[in-house]
N, C-alpha and C positions, 0 to 999 in steps of 0.2 A: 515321763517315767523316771522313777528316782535313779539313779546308780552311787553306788558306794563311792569313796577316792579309788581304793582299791580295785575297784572293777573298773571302773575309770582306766587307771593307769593300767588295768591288763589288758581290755583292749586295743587301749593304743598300741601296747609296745606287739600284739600281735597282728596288727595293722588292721584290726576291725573297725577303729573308731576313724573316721576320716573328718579331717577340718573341712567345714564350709568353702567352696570355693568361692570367695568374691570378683565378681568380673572386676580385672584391671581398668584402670579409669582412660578412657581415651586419649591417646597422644596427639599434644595440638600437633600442627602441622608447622614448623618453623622454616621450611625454606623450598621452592620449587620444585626440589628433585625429591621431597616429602611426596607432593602430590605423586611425581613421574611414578613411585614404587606404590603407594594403593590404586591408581588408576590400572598399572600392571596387572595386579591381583586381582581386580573386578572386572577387565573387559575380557572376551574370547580372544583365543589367539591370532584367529584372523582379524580379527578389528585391531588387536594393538599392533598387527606386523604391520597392517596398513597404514595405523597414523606414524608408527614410529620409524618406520621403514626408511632405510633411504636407497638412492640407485647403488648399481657396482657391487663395490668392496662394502661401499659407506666410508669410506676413506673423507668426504668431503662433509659428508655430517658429522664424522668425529672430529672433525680440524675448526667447524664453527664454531666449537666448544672449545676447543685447547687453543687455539691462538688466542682468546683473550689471555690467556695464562703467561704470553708472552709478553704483557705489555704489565711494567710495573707504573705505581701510582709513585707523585712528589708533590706529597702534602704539604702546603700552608699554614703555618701558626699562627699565635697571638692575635687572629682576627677576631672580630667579634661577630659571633654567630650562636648569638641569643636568636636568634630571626631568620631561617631557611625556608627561600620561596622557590618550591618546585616547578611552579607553573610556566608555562610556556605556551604560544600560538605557532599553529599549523595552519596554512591557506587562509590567513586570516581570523581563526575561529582560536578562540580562548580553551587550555584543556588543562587540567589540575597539575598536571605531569606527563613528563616528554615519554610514556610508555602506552602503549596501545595495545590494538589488537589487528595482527594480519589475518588475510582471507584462507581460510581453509574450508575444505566442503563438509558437508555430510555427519553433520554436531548432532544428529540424530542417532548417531552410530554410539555415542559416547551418553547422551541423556536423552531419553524421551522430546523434553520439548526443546531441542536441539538449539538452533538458534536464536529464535527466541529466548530462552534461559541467558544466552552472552549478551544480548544486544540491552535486557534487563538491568544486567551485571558492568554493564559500560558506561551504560546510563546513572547508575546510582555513582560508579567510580569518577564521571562526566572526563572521559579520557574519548578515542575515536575509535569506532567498529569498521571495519572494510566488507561488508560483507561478498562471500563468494559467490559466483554464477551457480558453484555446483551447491549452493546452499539446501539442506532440506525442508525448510519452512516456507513459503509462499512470502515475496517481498511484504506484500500486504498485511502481514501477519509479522514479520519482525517490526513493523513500523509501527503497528496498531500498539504494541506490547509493551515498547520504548520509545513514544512519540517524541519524546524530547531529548533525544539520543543524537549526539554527532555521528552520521554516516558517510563512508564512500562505499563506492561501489565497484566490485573489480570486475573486469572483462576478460574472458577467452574470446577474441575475435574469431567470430562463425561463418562458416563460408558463403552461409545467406546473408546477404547484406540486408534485408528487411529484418531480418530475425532480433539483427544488432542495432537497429535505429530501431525497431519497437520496443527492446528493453531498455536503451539508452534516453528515448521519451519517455518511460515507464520510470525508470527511475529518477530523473528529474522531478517527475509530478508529484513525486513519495515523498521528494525533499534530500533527497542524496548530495553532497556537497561537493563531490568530485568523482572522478571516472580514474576509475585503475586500472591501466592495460596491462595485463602478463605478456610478458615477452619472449620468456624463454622456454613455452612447450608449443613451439611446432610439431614435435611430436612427445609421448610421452615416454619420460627418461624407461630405462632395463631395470627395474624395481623385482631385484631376485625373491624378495619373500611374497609378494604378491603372484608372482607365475608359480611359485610352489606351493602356494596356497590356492591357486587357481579362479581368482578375482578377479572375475570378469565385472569391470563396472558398468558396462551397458545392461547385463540381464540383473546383475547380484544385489545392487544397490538400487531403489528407487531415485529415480528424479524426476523430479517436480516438475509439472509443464509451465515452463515460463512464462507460457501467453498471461496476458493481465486475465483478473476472472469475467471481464467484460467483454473478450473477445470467445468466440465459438469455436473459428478457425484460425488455420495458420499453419504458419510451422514451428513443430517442436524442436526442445534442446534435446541434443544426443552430445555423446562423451565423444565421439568420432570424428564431430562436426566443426572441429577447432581447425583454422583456416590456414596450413602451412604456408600459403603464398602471402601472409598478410608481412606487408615491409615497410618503410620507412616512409615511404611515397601513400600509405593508405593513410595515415596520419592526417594529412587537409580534410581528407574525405569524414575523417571523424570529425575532426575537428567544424566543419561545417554545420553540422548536425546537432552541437551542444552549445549551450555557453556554461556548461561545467570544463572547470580546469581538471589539465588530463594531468597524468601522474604516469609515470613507467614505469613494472615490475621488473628486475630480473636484471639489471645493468652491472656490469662488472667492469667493465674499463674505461679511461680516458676516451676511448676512439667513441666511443657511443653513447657517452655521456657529452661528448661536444655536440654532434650528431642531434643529442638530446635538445638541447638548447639551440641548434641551426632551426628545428624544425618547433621551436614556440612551445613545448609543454612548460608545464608550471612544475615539473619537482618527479624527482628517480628514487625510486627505493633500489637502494644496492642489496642484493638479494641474490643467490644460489637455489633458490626453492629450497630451501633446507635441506639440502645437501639431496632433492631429490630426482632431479632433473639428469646433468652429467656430472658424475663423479670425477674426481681429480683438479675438480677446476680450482681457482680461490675462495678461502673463507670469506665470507662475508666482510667481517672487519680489516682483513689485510685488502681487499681490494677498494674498501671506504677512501682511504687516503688519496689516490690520485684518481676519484670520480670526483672528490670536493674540488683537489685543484683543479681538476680540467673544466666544469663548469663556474669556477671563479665569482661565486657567487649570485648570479644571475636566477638560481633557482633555487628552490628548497631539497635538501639530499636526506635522505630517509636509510634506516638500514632493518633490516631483520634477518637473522639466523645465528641461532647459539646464544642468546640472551639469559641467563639463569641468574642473575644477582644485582645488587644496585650497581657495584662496581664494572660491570660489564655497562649497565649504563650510561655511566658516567665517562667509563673510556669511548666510549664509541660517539658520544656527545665531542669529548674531549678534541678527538679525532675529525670532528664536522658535521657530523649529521644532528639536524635538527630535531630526529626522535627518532626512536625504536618502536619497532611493532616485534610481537610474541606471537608464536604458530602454538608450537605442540604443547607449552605451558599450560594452554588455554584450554586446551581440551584434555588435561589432565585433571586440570580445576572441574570441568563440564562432567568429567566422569566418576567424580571420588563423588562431588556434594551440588552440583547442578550450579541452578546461578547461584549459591553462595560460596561453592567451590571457586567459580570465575573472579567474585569479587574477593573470596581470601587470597587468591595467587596478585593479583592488582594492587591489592593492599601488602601482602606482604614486600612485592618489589621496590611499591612507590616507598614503605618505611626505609629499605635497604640502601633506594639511592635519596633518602633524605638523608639518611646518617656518611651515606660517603660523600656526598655535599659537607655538612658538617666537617668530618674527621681532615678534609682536605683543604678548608677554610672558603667553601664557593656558601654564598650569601642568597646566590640567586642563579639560577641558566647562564644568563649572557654571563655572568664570570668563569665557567667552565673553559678553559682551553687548552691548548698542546703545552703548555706549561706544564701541565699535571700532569703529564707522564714522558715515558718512555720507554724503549725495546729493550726486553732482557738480553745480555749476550749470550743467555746459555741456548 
């Protein structure tokens, strides 16, 4: 329909005529805490209080984030670094980049095909998946999906002891390449937003029956069933039972990282469960430094909790640990854009600590070290 200029211009100014709204173009996503805030917007409240959640105050989840803030960087010049090689080896096994994925449960909560979507997403990044007990896809089913995926496997030790040699044969036979004992939920941390939401994860959450699909009977996994008497001394008894190298979740100090190495595993991830377990304890990163020196090299030292940038990788590398794993990243990624969510958070960090590689003159991993940094006085 024709209009004058003049009727033109009178609608407008009487606000009849309205512009076309064009939808704004999607904002990529430039850096992890991108994802934390759409992952916010699309999940229920109960599912984000649960991944995001931490015990207490949360005093000890907000400190794995701000103590890296503590430690400044002392960048190297005039090298030549036409050539930054990220890559680095874990247990043996070659991975693009010293950034993984820690064990979290219930990636079903965040994406349909739960995790299967990560284990796709690890595989294409060829970094390492942990996956959890409390996972909600059938082992079988994350393996079939990323056959050619580096895995471990982490453990809740069960107070049935057949329950734990039939999952720990189970995963073997899938191809898992080491066993990951959690260590620090004896019982489970005072997680105030989950009692106020009333999250009951025995009835609220499905899980999966562990048994392989070839058996009939047995006994199943319960959330209840996490073994508080398991100590130091059950260690042989696992160890009997595999010839996967064991791994330790959840270590924060020298006493128990000697401990660690008295009793033969192969490598500690320094970990607070993400600040979910007891609140008030040490950040992750502040307690890195003297797990590295008390085990003196004898084992491989891993860390996760508070990871958000390359620079946090690269301190914590700096620091000693042979590589970082990612929690709630991951399932930020899981729930904005599924597995391409997982591989854009992978891909964004591993760009972030190629350039603080760069910007600080490291060529390659093995030149990362306590050289490049130190504690701010403030």
């Amino acid at each position: 329909m024709y209009l004058s200029n003049h009727r033109v211009v009178s609608l407008a100014w009487s606000g009849c005529l309205q512009t076309p709204l064009i939808p704004a173009p999607e904002m990529p996503f430039v850096c992890l805490t991108d994802f934390q805030a759409q992952a916010r917007e699309r999940l229920s409240k109960t599912t984000w209080d649960y991944i995001e959640g931490g015990a207490g105050e949360g005093f000890t989840k907000e400190d794995n984030i701000a103590a890296f803030k503590k430690i400044r960087l002392r960048p190297r010049y005039l090298k030549d670094v036409s050539e930054v090689d990220t890559r680095t080896i874990i247990q043996g096994e070659k991975i693009s980049a010293p950034i993984c994925i820690s064990p979290t449960g219930f990636h079903c909560l965040a994406w349909p095909d739960g995790e299967m979507s990560t284990a796709r997403a690890a595989q294409a990044a060829d970094i390492c998946y942990i996956t959890s007990t409390y996972a909600s896809c059938t082992l079988e089913d994350i393996v079939a999906t990323a056959p050619r995926g580096l895995r471990w496997f982490q453990l809740y030790v069960q107070r049935d002891r057949q329950l734990n040699k039939q999952l720990i044969q189970r995963v073997e036979s899938l191809g898992f390449k080491a066993l990951v004992i959690t260590v620090d939920v004896p019982i489970t941390g005072n997680r105030r937003h989950d009692i106020r939401n009333q999250v009951d994860l025995k009835t609220n959450l499905l899980l999966k029956d562990l048994r392989s699909p070839k058996e009939s009977s047995g006994p199943c996994l319960q959330m209840s069933s996490i073994d508080p008497s398991n100590c130091w001394d059950d260690l042989s008894w696992l160890q009997s039972i595999t010839q996967l190298p064991i791994i330790l979740k959840g270590i924060l100090t020298k006493e128990d990282a000697e401990l660690a190495v008295k009793h033969n595993v192969q490598g500690i991830i320094v970990s607070n469960h993400g600040g979910r377990q007891l609140d008030e304890v040490l950040a992750s990163i502040d307690a890195l430094t003297e797990v590295v020196a008390a085990v003196k090299g004898k084992i491989e030292v891993y860390l996760d909790g508070g990871i958000r940038t390359g620079n946090d990788v690269l301190k914590s590398l700096a620091l000693g640990a042979k590589c970082v794993f990612l929690g709630r990243p991951i399932l930020w990624g899981l729930a904005c854009k599924g597995e391409r969510g997982v591989e854009e958070v992978l891909n964004i960090l591993k760009n972030e600590f190629h350039t603080s590689m760069t910007l600080t003159g490291c060529r390659s991993v093995a030149e990362i070290n306590r050289d490049l940094i130190q504690f701010s006085r403030l």
